[in-house]
C-alpha positions in Angstrom: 133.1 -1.8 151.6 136.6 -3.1 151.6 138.5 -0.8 153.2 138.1 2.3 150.9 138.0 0.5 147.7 135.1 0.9 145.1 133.3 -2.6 145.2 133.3 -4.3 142.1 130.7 -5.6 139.6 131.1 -9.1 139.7 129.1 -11.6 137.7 129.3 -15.2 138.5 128.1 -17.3 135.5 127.6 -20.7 137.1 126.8 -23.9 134.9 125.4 -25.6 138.1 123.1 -23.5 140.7 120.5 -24.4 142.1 117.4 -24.8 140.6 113.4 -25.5 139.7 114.8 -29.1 139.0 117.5 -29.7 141.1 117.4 -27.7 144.4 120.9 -28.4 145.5 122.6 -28.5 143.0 126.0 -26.2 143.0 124.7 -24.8 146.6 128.6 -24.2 146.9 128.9 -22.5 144.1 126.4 -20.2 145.4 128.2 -20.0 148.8 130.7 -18.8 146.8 128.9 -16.7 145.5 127.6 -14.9 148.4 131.4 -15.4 150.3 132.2 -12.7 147.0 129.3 -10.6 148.2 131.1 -9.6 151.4 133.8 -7.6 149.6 132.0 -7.2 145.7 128.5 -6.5 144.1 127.6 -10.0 142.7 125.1 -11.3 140.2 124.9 -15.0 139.4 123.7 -16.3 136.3 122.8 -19.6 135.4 121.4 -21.3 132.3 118.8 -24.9 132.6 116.4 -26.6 129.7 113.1 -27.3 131.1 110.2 -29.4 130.8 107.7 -26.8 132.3 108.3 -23.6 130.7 107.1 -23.3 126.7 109.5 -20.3 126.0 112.5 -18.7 127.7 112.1 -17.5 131.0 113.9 -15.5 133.6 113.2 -15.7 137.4 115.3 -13.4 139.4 116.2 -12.4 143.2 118.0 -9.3 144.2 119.5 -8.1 147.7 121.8 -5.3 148.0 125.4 -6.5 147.0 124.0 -9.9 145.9 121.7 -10.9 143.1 120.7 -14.0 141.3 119.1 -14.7 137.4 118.1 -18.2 136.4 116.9 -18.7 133.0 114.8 -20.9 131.6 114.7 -22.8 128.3 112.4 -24.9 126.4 113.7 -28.1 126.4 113.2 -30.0 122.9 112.2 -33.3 122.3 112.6 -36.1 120.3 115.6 -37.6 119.0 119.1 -37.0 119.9 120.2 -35.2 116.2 122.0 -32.5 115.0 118.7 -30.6 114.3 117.4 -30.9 117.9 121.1 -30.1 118.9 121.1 -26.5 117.3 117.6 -26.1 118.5 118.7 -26.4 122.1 121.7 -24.2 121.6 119.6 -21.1 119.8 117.5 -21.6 123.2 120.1 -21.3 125.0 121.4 -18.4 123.4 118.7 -16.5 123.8 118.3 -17.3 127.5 122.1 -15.9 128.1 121.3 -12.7 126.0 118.0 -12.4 127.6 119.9 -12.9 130.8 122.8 -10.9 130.2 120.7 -7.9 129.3 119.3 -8.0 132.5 122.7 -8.0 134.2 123.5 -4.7 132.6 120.3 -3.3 133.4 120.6 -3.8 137.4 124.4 -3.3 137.4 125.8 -2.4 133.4 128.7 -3.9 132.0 130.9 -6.4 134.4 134.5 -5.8 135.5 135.3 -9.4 135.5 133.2 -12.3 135.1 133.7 -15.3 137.1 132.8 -18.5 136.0 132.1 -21.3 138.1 132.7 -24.8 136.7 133.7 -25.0 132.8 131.4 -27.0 131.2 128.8 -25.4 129.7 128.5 -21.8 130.6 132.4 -21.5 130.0 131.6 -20.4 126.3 129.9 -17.3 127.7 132.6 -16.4 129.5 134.4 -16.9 126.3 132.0 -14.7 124.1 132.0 -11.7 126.7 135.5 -11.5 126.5 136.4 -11.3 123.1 132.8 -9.1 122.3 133.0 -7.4 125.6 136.9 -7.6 126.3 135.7 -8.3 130.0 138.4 -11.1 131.9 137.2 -13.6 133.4 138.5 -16.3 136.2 137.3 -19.5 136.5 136.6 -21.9 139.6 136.2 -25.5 139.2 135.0 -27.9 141.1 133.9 -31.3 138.8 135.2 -34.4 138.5 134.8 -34.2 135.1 138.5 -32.5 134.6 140.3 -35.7 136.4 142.1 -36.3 133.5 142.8 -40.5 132.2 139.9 -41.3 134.8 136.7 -43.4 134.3 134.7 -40.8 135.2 136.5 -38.1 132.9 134.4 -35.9 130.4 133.5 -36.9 127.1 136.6 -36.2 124.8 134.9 -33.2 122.5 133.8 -31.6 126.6 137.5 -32.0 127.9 139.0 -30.6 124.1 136.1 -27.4 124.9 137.1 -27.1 128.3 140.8 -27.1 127.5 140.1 -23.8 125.1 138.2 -22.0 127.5 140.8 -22.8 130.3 143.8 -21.3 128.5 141.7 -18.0 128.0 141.4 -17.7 131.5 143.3 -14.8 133.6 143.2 -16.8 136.4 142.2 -20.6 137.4 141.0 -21.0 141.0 140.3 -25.2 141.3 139.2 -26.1 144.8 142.1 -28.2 146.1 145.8 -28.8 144.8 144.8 -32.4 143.9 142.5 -30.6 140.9 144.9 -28.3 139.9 147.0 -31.0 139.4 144.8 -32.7 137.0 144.0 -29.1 135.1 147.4 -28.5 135.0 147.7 -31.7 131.7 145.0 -28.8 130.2 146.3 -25.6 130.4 150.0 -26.5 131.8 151.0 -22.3 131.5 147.8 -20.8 133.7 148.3 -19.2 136.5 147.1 -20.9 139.8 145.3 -20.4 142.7 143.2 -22.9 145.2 140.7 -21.3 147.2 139.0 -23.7 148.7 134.9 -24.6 148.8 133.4 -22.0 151.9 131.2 -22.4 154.6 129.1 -19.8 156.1 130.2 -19.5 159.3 127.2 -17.7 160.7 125.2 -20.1 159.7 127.7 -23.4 160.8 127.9 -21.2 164.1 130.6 -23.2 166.4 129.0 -23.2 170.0 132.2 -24.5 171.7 133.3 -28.2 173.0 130.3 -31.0 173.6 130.2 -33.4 175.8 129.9 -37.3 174.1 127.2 -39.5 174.6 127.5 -43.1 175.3 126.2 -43.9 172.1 128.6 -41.8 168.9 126.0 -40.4 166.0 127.6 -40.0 162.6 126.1 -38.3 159.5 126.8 -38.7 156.1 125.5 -36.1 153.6 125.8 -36.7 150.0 123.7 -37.2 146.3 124.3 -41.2 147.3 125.7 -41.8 143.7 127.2 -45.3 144.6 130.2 -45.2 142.0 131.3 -41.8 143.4 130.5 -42.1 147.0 130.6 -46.2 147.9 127.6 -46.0 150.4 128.0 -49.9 149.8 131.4 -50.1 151.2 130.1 -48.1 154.1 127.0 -49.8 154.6 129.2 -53.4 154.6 131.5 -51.8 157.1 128.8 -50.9 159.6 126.8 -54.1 159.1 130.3 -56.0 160.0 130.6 -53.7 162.7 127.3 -54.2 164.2 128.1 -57.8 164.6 130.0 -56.8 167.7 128.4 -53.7 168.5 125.8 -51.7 168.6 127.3 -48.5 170.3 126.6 -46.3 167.6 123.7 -44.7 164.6 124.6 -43.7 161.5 121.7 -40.8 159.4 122.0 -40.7 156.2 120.7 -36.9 154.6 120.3 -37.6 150.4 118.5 -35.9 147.4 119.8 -38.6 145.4 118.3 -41.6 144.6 118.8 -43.8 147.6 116.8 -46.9 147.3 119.3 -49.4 146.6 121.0 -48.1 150.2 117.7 -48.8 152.2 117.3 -52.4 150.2 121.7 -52.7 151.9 120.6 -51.4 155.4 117.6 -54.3 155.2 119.4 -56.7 154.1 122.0 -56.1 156.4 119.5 -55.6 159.3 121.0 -52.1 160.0 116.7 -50.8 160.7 118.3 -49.5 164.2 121.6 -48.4 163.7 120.6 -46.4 160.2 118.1 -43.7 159.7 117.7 -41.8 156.0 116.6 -38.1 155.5 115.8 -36.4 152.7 116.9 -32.9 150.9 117.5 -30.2 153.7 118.2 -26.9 154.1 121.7 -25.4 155.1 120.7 -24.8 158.3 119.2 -28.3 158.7 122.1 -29.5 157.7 124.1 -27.4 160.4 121.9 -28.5 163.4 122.2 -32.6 162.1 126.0 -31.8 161.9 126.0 -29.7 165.1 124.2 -33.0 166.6 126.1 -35.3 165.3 129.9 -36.9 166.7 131.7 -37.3 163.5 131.2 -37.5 159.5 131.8 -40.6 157.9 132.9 -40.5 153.7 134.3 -43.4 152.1 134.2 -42.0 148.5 135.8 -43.3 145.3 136.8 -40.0 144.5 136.4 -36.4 145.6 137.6 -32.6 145.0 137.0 -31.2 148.4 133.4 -32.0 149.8 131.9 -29.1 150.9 130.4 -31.1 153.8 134.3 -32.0 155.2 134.4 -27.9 155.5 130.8 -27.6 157.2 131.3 -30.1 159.7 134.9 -28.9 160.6 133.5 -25.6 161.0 131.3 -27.2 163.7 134.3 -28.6 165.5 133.4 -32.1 164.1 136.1 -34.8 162.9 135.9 -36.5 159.6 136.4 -40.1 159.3 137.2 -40.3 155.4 139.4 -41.9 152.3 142.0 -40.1 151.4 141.0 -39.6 148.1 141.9 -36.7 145.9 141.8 -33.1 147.9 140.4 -34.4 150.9 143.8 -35.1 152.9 144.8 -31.6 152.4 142.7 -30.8 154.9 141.8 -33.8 156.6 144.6 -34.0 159.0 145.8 -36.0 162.5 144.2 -32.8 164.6 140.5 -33.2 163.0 140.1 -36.4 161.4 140.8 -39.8 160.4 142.3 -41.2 156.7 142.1 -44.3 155.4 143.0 -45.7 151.9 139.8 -46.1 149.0 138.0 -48.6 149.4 139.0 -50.5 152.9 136.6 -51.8 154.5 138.9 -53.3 157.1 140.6 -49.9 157.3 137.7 -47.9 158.0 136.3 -50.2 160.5 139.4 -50.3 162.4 138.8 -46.5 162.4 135.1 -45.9 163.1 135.7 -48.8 165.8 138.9 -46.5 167.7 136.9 -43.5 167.5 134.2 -45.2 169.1 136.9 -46.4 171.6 137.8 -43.3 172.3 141.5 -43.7 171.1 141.2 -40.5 169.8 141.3 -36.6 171.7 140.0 -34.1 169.0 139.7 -31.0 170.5 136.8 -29.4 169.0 138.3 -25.7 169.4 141.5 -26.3 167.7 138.9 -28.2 164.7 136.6 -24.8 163.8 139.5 -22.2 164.1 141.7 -24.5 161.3 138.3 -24.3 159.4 137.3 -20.8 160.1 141.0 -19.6 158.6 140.6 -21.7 155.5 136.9 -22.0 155.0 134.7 -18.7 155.9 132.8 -16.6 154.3 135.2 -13.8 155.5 138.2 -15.2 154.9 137.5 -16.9 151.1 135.5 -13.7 150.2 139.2 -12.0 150.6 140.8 -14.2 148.4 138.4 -13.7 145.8 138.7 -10.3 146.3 142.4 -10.1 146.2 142.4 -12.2 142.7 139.4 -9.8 141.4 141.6 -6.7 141.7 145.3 -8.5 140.8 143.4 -9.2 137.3 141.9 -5.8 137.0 144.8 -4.3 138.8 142.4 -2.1 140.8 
């Protein structure tokens, strides 16, 4: 309980969770999720085609103040026409009612749903409002919504998400940089970041480390090259290692990552880089725990749920300082540099190396434990929930 207050029934509909397919996919959304739990009874529900199962299918996971539905469709074949298009959506259709039946079995009708990114699920949020006249609140997290940006949504997405953003109570992007950009597409909402949340049991800080001669950084994304430049990185630590070797870089990816080992060969990196494959959370929190520093030298960003996780650990970032990432990437836990240079971010890998830099690891996870825990986002969703219900 929250004080005396009746919890609420929450239900997160999520257009990316993770799943048969994709295992890590929107893991912060359900860290979100579960952040929510703290304070409200939560089900998430989430809505995927698939190759494996011939008709709609439900699988389902319930704890006390936290449960989860993912549905399964029948993904059709063949070609990409307007018959196999209304196929796919009368699928899906029936995996949300199917889904959505269960929901009020295990907790009845929502107070508020709370939908996490736009694009697709947002039309459900749409239809239980105006059948159901329950609110809902959306968080959003993709890329998609940069607005007049290569990697912008399809026109007919953006003009969808644009509807379903007006009808919104409340929008909660994940850094000011993205409501910027949502602001060009729904200018009147009302606003409020809350930031992507790290569990801070699990990311448990252990107090200052003593460094090692040798500095270990991690990197921990899907590896997509456009979005994340491991070739600018790679080419900055090959240049690097030139000079010296005072340093190993691991590299933890569910992405396709071939083209990155082909760089770190043809580099002759063998020594200084080692790759990993998908991990758990906590697998991730002892590499980080391990590790000296996180390097990013992305294209573009929201807020990388990895900057929180390693902060949390009392770990600097050494980043670009694209998008939300230097509004909380600052002097006392990390180092910025401008997209894409190379010269720049080896200058800055090469002073923290140096030791040109005193982070106090303390000072690091109590900025990250205000902005980024469980506790501590769970109230802000919390506070949003009932300001909307006025509860």
């Amino acid at each position: 309980m929250h004080g005396k207050k009746k919890r609420l029934n929450i239900l997160f509909l999520c257009s990316w969770y993770p799943n048969e397919s994709k295992p890590t996919l929107g893991n912060f959304v359900k860290k979100h999720a579960e952040a929510a739990s703290r304070y409200n009874d939560v089900i998430c529900l989430s809505i995927f085609a698939s190759t494996t199962h011939k008709k709609v299918r439900l699988i389902e996971r319930q704890d006390e103040g936290f449960s989860e539905i993912v549905a399964y469709y029948p993904k059709r074949s063949g070609k990409y026409n307007p018959v196999s298009i209304l196929r796919n959506y009368l699928s899906h259709r029936t995996a949300f009612k199917l889904a959505y039946a269960r929901v009020q079995t295990i907790f009845g009708q929502p107070d508020l749903v709370h939908l996490n990114i736009t694009y697709p699920l947002g039309i459900w949020a749409l239809y239980l409002k105006r059948k159901k006249k329950i609110p809902y609140v959306v968080t959003e997290n993709s890329t998609g919504l940069h607005v007049g940006t290569d990697h912008t949504y399809p026109k007919p997405v953006l003009l969808l998400c644009k509807y379903i953003l007006k009808r919104a109570e409340v929008l909660l992007p994940v850094s000011e940089d993205l409501k910027r950009f949502m602001k060009l597409l729904s200018p009147n909402s009302k606003f409020e970041i809350i930031s992507n949340v790290v569990d801070e049991e699990v990311f448990k800080f252990k107090g200052q480390t003593s460094e090692s001669e040798i500095k270990t950084f991690v990197h921990i994304s899907t590896a997509l090259d456009a979005h994340k430049n491991i070739t600018g990185m790679l080419s900055t630590l090959a240049r690097i290692a030139k000079y010296r070797n005072d340093f190993h870089l691991k590299i933890i990816s569910d992405g396709k990552v071939n083209y990155a080992k082909e760089l770190v060969t043809n580099h002759q990196l063998e020594k200084l880089v080692t790759f990993y494959s998908t991990m758990s959370t906590a697998e991730i929190a002892q590499v980080i725990e391990e590790n000296s520093a996180l390097l990013l030298f992305s294209n573009y960003e929201n807020f990388p749920c990895v900057i929180a996780e390693s902060l949390m650990l009392g770990k600097p970032v050494i980043s670009t300082d694209v998008n939300g990432i230097p509004e909380h990437v600052i002097a006392s836990n990390g180092i910025l540099v401008p997209k894409g240079d190379e010269k720049q971010f080896e200058k800055a890998i090469c002073a923290y190396l140096d030791n040109k830099f005193n982070f106090d690891s303390n000072e690091i996870h109590y900025y990250a434990f205000n902005h980024f825990s469980y506790q501590e986002v769970g109230k802000s969703f919390d506070k949003v929930y009932r300001q909307v219900l006025k509860s």
